[in-house]
Structure formats: structure tokens, C-alpha cells
C-alpha positions in Angstrom: 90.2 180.4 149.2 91.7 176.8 147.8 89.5 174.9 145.3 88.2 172.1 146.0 90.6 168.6 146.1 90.9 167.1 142.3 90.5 163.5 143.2 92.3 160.8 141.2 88.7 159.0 139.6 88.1 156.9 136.5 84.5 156.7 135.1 83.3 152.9 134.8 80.4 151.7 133.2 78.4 148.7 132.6 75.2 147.2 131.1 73.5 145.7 133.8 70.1 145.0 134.3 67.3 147.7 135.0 67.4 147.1 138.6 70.8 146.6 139.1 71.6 150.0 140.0 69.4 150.3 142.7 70.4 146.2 144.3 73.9 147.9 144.0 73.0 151.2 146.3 71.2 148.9 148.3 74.1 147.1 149.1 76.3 149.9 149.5 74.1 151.4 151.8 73.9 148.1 154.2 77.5 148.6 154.4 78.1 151.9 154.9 79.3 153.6 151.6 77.1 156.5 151.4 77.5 159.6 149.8 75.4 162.4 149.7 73.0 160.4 151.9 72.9 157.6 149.0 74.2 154.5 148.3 78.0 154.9 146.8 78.5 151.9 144.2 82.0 153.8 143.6 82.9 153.4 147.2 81.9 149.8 147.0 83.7 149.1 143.8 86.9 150.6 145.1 86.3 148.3 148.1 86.0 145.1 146.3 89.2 145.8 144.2 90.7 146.6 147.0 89.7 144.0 148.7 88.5 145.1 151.9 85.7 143.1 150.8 85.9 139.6 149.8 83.0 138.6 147.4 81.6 134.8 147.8 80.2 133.0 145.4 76.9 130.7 146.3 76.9 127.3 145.9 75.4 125.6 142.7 74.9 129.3 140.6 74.3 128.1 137.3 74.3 131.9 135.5 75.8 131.5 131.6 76.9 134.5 130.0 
């Protein structure tokens, strides 16, 4: 029996804010990148650099870093 596919991955991470995570698997799940029956920020990461989806920012968002 074959092992299981090595996939090609890279570990990102990111201070964000507490709830962050869970907005982000939120999202994910609304659009359908699930894994394991969960959201998939990875799937939707890959996505936006890929560009199947096109972020848009609001109008008049005054955030500073």
C-alpha cells in the first residue's frame, strides 16, 4: 500500500487579532473551503494569491497600521 501524497505546503503565520481566526473560518466556510468539516483559511489563502478571489476594499476604511 502507497503512502499518502506529500503535498507541496508552506506554514504561514500571523498575529492577528483573537477573533480573527474564527472571522477567517467563517469566511472560508461561506465559500466553500472546508476541510475536515471546518473552515480551511489555507484553502482561502491559496485562493486569494491565486486570485480566484478578488479582495475589495470598502470605501472610506480609515485602519493605520
Amino acid at each position: 500500500m502507497a503512502g499518502r501524497k506529500k503535498l507541496n505546503r508552506a506554514l504561514f503565520g500571523a498575529r492577528v487579532a483573537d477573533d480573527t481566526p474564527d472571522k477567517i473560518k467563517e469566511i472560508a466556510i461561506k465559500l466553500g473551503y472546508l476541510y475536515n468539516g471546518e473552515g480551511s483559511p489555507g484553502q482561502l489563502l491559496d485562493a486569494i494569491a491565486s486570485g480566484d478571489i478578488i479582495l475589495i476594499q470598502r470605501k472610506n476604511n480609515s485602519k493605520s497600521s
